[in-house]
C-alpha positions in Angstrom: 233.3 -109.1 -1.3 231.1 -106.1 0.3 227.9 -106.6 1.5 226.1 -104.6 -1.2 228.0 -106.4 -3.6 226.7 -109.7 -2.5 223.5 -108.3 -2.5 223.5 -107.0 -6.1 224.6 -110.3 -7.2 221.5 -112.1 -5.3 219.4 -109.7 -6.6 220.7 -110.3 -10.0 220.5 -114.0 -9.6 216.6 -113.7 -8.2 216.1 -112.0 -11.3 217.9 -114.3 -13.9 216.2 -117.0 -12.6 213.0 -115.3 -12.8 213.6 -114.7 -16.6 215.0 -118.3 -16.6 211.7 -119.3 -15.3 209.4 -117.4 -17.6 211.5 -117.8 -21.1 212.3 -122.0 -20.7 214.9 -124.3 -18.7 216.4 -124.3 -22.1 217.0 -120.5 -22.3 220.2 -118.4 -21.2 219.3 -115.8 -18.7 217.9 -112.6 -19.8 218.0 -108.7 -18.4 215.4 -106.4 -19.4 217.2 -104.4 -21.4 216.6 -103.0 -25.1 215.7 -106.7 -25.9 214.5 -108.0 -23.0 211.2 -110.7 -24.5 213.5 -111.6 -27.6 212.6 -114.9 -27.4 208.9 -114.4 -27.2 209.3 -113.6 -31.1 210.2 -117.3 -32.0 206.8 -118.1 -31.7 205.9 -115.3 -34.8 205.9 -117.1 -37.7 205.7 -114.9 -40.8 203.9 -117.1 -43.3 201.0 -118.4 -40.8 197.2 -117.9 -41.6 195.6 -114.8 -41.3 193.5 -114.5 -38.0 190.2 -115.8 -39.6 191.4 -118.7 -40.2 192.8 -119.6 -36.5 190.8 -120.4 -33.5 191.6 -119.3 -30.1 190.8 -117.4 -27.2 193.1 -114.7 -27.5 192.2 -111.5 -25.7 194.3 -108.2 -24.8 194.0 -105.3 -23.0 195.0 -101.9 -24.1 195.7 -99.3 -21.5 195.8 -95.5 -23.4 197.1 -93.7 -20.5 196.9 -89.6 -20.6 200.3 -88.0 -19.0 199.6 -85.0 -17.1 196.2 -85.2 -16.1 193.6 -85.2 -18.0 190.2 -82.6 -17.7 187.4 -85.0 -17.4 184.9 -82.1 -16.6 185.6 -80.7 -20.1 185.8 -84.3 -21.7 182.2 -85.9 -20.1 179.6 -83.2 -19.3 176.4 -83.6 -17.5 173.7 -82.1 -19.9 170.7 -81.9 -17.1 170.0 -77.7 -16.3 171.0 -78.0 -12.4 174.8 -79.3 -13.4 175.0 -77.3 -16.5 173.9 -74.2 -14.1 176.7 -75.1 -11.4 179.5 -75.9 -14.4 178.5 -72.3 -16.6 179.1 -70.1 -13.3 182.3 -72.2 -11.9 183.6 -73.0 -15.3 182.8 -69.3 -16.9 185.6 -66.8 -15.5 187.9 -64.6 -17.5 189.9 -63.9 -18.9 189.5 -66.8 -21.6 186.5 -68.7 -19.9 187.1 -72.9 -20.3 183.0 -73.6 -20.1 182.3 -75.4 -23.4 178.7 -74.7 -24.8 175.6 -76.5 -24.6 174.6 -79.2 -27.0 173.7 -77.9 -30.3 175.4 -74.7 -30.4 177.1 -74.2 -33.7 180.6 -73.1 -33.9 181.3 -69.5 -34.5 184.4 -69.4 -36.9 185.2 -65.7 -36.0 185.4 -66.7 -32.7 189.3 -66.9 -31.0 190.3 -70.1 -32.2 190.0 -73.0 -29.6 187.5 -71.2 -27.2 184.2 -72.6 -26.9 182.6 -70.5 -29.3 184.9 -71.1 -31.7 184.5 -75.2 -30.8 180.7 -74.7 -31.0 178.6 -76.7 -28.7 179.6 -80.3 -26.8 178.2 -83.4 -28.4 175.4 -85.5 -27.3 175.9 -89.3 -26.4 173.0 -91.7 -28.0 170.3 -91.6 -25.4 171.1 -94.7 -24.1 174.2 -93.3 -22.5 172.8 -91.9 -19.2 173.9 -91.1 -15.8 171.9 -91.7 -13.1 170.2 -88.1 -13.5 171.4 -87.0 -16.8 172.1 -87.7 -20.6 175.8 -87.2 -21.3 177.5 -85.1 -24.0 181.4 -84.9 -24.5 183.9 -82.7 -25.9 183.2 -80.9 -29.1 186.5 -82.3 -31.0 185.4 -86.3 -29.2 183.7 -86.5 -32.4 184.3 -90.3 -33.3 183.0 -91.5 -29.5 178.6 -91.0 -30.0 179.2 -93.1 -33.1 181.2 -95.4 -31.1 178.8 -95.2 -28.4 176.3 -96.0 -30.8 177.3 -99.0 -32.0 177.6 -100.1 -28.4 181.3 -100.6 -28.1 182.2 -97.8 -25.8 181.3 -97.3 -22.3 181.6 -94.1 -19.8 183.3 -94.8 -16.4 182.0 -92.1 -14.7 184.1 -90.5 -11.6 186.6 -93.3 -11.5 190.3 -92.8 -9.2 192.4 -94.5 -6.9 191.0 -95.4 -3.6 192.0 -97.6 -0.3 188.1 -98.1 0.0 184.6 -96.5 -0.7 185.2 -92.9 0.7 182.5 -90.2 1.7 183.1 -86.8 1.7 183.4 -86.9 5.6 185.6 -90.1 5.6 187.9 -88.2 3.4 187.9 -85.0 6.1 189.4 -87.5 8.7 192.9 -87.9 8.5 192.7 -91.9 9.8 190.8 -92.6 7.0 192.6 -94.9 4.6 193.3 -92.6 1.1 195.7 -93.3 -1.5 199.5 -91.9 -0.6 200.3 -88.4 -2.2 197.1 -87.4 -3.7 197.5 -84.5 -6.6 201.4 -85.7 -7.1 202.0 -86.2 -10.8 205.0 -88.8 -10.4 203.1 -90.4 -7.8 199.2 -90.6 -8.8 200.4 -91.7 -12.5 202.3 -94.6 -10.6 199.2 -94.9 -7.9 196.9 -95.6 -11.7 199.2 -98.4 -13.0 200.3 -100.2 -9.8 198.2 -99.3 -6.4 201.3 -97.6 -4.8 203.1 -94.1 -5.5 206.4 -93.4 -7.2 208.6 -96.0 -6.5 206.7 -99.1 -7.4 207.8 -101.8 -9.6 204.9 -103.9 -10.2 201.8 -102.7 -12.0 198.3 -104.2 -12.0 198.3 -105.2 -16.1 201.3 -107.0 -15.3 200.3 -108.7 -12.2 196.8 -109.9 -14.2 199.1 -111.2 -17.2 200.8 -113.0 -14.7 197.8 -115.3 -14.0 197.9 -116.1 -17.3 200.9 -116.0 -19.0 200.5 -119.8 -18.9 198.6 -119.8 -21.9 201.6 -118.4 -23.7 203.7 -120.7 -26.0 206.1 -117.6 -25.4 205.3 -116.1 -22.2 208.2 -113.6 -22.4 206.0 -111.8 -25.2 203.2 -111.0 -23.0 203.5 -107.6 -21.8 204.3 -105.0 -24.8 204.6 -101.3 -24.6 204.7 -98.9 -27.1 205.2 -95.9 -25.2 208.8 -96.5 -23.1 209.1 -97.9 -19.5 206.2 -98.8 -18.2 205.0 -100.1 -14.8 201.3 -101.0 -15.5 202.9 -104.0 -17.9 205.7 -105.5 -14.8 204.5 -108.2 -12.6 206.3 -110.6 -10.7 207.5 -112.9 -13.7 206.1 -110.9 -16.6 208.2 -107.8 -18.2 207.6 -105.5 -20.3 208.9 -106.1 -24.0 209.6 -102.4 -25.6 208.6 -101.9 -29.3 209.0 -97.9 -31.4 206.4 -97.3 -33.7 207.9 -99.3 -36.3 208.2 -102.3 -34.8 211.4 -104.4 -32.4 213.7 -101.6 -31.8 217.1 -102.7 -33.3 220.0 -102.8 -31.5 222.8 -100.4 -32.8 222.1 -100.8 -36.9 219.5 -99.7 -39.4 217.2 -102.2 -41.3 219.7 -103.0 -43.8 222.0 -104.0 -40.6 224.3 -101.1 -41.0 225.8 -99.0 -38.7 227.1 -95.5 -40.3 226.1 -96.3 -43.3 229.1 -99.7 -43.4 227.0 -103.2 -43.1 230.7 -104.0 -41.6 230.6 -101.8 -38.8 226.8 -102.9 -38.3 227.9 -106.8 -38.4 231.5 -105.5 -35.7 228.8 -103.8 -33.0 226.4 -106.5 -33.4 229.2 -109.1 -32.8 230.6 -107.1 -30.0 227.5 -106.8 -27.8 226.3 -110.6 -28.7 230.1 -112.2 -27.4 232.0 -112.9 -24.4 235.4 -112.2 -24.0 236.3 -112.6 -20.5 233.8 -115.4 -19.7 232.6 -113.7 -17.1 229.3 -114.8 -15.8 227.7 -111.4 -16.0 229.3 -110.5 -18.9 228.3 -113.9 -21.2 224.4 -113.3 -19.6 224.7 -109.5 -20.8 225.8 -110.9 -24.3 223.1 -113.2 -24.5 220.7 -110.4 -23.9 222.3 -108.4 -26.9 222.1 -111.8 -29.0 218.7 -112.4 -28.2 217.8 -108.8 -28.9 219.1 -108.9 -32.6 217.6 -112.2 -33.1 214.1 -111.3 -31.7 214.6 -108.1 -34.1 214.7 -110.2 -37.1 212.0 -112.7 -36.3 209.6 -109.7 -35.7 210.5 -107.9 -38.5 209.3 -110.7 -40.7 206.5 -111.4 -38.3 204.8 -108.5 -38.7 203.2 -107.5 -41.6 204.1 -104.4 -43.2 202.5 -100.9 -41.6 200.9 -100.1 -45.1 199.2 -103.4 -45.1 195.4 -101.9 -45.8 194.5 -103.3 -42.6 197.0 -101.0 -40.9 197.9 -98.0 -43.1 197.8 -96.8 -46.7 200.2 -98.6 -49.3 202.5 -96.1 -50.8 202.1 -95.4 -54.7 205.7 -96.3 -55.0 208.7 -96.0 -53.0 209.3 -96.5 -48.9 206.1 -96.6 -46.6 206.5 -93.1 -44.6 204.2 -93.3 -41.2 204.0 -89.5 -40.9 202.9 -88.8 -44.5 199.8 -91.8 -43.8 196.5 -89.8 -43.9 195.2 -93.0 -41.7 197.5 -91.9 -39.3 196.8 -88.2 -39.3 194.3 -86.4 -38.1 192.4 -82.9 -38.2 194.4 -80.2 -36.0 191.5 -78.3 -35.1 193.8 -75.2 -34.4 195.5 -74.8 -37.8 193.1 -77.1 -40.0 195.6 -78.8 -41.7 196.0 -82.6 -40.9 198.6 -83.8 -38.3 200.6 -86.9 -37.5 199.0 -88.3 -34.5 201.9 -90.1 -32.6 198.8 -92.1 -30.4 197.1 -93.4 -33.9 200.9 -94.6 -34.9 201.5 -96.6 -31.9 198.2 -98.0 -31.6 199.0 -98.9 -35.5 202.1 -101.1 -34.0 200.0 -102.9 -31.0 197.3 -103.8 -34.1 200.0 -105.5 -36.3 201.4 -107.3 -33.2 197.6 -108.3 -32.1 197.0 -109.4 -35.6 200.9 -111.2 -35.2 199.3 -113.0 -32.1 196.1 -113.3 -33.7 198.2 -115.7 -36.4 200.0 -118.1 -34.6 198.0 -118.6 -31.3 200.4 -121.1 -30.1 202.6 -118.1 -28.9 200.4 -115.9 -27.1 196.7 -116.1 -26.1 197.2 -113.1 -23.7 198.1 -109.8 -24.2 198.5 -106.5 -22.2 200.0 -102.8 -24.3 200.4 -99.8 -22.8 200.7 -96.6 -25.5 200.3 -92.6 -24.5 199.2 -89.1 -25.4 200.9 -86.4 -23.2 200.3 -82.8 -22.6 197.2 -82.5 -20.2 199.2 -80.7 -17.3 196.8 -77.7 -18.0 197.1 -75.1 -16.1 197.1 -72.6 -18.6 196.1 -72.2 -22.6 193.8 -75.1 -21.9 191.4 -74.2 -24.6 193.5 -74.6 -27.3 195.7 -77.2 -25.9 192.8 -79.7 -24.7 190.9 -79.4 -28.0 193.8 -80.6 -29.7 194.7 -83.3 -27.3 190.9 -84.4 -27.5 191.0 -84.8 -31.3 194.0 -86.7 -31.2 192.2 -89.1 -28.8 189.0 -89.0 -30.7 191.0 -89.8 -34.0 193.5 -92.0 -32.3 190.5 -94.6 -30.9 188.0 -94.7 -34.2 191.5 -95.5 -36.0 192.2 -98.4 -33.3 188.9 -99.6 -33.7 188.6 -99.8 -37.2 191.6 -101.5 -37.5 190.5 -104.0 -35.4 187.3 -104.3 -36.9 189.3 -104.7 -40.0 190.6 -107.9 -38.2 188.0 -109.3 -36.6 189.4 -108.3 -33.4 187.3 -106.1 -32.1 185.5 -109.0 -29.6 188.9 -109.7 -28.1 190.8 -106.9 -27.7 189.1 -104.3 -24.8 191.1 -100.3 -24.0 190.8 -97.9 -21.7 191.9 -94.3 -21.1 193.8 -93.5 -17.9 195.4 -90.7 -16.6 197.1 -89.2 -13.3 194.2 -87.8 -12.1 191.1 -85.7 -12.8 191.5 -81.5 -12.6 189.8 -79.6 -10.4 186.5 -78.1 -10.9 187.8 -74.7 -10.8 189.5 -72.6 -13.2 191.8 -70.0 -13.0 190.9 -68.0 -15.9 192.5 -70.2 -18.6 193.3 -73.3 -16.9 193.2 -75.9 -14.1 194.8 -77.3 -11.1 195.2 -81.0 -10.1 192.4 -83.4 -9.1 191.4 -86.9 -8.2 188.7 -88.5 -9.7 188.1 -88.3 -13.4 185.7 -89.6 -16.3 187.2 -92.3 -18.3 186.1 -94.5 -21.9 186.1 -98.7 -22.1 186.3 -99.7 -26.0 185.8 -103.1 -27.7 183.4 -105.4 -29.3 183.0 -107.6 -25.6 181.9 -103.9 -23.7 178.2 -103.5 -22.9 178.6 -99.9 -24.4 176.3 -97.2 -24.7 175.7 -96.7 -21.5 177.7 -95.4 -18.2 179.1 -97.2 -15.0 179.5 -95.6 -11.9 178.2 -92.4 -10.5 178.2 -88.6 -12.3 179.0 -86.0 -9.6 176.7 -83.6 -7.8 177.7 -80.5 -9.3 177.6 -76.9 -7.0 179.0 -73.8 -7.0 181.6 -72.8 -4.5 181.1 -71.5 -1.3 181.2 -67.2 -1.1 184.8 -66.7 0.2 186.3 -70.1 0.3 187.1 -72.9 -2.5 184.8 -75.1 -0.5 181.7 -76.9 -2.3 179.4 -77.8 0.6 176.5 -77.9 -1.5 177.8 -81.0 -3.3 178.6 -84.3 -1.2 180.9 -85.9 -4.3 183.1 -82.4 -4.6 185.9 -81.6 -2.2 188.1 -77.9 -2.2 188.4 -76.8 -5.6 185.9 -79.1 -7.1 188.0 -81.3 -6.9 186.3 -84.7 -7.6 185.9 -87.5 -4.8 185.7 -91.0 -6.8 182.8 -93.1 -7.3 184.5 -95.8 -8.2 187.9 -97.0 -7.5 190.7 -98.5 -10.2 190.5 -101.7 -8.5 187.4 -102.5 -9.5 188.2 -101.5 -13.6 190.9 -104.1 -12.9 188.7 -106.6 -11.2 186.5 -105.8 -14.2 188.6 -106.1 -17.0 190.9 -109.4 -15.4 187.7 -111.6 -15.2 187.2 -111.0 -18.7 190.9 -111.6 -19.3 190.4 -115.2 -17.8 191.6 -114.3 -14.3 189.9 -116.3 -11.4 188.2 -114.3 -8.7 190.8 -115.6 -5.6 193.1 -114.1 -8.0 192.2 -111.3 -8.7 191.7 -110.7 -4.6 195.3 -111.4 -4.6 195.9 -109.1 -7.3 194.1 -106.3 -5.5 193.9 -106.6 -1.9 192.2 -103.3 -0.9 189.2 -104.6 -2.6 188.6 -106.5 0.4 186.9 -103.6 1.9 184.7 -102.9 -0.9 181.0 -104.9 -1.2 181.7 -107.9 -3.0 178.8 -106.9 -5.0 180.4 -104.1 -6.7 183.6 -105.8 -7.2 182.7 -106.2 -11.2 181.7 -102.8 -12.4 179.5 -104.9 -15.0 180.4 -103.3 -18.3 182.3 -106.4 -19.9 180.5 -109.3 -21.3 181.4 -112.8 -20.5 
């Protein structure tokens, strides 16, 4: 046998006995393939009390992650007249200027639609929700967040990003100076977010915290969910990711009636066919057992879970099938056209809430959660006014749906999201649009966040140097306006594991490079005990 033969086979073993390990020395060896986590359904009983009537200390985190980069100048705005001075003159070129309007400003309906007249002014956070020299204000279509704010469930993380360690503007001019690898890279800044390392990484930092604790799981295998494809924020070094659609466990092959072009025979032949071996083969019986597993763990969630237009979740149909897209829960206002839309972010947040309220109902299978969902599109370097307003009120509708839901179950105390994205944009436009960034404004949600109130430092805004794309005038903005983080992702994960149940050695472990921060900014402070 070839070397790299031999080493596929010990890497497959390592990783068989890695799922034997985390499923049970009862349990056949998984891969993670379309069913990989079957077994963690076992342990969702349909039937069980409803989560009022259970005691536990279940919590999960929800990471909402923004492909392509979100605009967090145009998302959290500085309403003090210095900054809104620097942001009108940098922010106001043609030919469709992206400077939204001050507080207040009413929206002018003959206005183009999606430019800042037509969007009217940005909206004020309660007062309480300050940065260091400045009330905040948010994008005009963010219109569910001051109420959220209000009620002191959401938080700002101000200027937040990948760093190696706290970083001046003249650290960052020296090339020695530790920085994260291939800053402004999409492929590699998204991976950088969810794992510590660029494109190419396999373990991701919601994986590696649910590791720590996958101990509390009756059915450990079901700790990591994403609704939103492959994702490496959910793999750690025993834990992986379980996939789920919007509807629920993704079947293997058949329909819901367990046919397969239209024949329940032909459904029950492929189902057969990928849950048997016929040569004996090792490989091929594991292989099998995954397929087995997967149409088992299909079934027991589908009677797990309770049905989408449950109240809780969605609106019961007057008669006939439940249809997700036709849900006005699940739509929300296009601002562009003004007809409701099917927001594809409110429908898989509608899937992590029934499997929260799943776990919520049968404690004895999973005390600890991590999801990962997604809203694409904020690669904006052009149309940005139309495109972000409508990304924006998808985000806006997409939380206060989450959140009610939640509320709904008396989840909201146990269950804590956050927005990420690649990386910020810069500070400059180029007429309709923006180039990539680094640091970025992002939101904390749930019942256990000190909300109403910011963490982390708001930028010095400036205007750009005559004849160059520098911003000398500002110590927190590099070449473009680009923004030079406050804050680094490490401490949002030290943050968010301790409330998780994660012990502080750790979470060291879990994020080495926070061994040249201050200990004393380790816990960025906005999660309560």
């Amino acid at each position: 046998m070839s070397f790299e033969a031999n080493a596929s086979r010990r890497h497959f073993l390592r990783q068989a006995a890695a799922y034997g390990a985390l499923l049970g020395p009862a349990a056949p060896l998984a891969l993670h393939l379309t069913g990989l986590g079957a077994a963690a359904a076992l342990g969702l009983k349909a039937g069980s009390a409803r989560a009022g009537g259970t005691t536990s200390d279940y919590r999960a985190l929800v990471c909402v992650f923004l492909y392509g980069g979100n605009d967090a100048y145009n998302t959290v705005l500085q309403t003090d007249r210095s900054n809104q001075a620097a942001y009108r003159v940098t922010r106001g070129q043609g030919p469709d200027p992206i400077a939204l309007l001050p507080v207040g400003v009413p929206p002018n309906p003959a206005a183009p639609p999606g430019s800042p007249a037509w969007l009217g002014g940005t909206l004020l956070l309660p007062s309480s929700v300050a940065s260091r020299t400045s009330p905040l204000a948010v994008h005009p279509q963010l219109s569910a967040l001051p109420g959220l704010s209000a009620a002191g469930r959401l938080a700002v993380l101000a200027n937040i990003g990948p760093l190696r360690m706290p970083t001046t503007k003249a650290q960052y001019a020296d090339p020695q100076h530790p920085r994260p690898a291939r800053l402004f890279s999409h492929n590699d800044q998204q991976n950088t977010w969810l794992s510590g390392a660029p494109e190419g990484s396999t373990l991701g930092w919601g994986g590696r915290l649910a590791d720590q604790v996958q101990a509390l799981n009756g059915q450990p295998a079901f700790t990591a969910v994403s609704a939103s494809g492959n994702a490496v924020w959910l793999a750690g070094a025993n834990v992986r990711p379980y996939q789920v659609d919007t509807q629920g466990a993704i079947r293997l092959g058949v329909n819901a009636s367990g046919q397969l072009f239209d024949s329940a025979v032909a459904g029950a032949t492929l189902q057969r066919l990928v849950s048997q071996s016929r040569s004996g083969l090792p490989l091929e019986a594991d292989v099998a057992g995954v397929g087995a597993r997967s149409i088992a763990a299909e079934a027991l969630l589908r009677s797990a879970l309770r049905p989408a237009s449950d109240p809780d979740f969605g609106t019961p149909p007057p008669g006939g099938s439940y249809q997700p897209q036709a849900d006005p829960r699940l739509q929300f206002a296009d601002p562009l056209t003004g007809v409701s839309a099917y927001n594809r972010l409110a429908a898989q947040l509608q899937v992590v809430a029934r499997l929260i309220d799943a776990g919520l109902r049968n404690t004895a299978a999973v005390q600890r959660q991590v999801f990962f969902v997604s809203l694409g599109g904020f690669d904006t370097h052009s149309g940005q006014n139309r495109s972000h307003a409508r990304l924006m009120a998808q985000l806006s509708h997409g939380l206060q749906y989450f959140d009610g839901v939640l509320g709904a179950l008396g989840a909201q105390d146990r269950v804590t999201s956050f927005t990420a994205s690649d990386f910020g944009r810069s500070f400059t436009s180029n007429g309709d649009g923006t180039d990539h960034g680094w640091g970025a404004h992002h939101f904390v949600l749930g019942g256990a966040v000190r909300g109403g109130r910011s963490y982390g430092a708001m930028p010095q805004l400036a205007t750009k140097n005559p004849g160059d794309n520098g911003f000398d005038a500002s110590p927190d903005l590099l070449a473009n306006g680009v923004m030079l983080p406050s804050i680094g992702v490490d401490q949002l994960g030290y943050t968010l594991g301790r409330w998780f149940g994660v012990s502080g050695p750790a979470l060291l472990d879990t994020f080495p490079d926070l061994n040249q921060f201050n200990p004393s900014t380790h816990d960025l402070g906005f999660l309560r005990a």
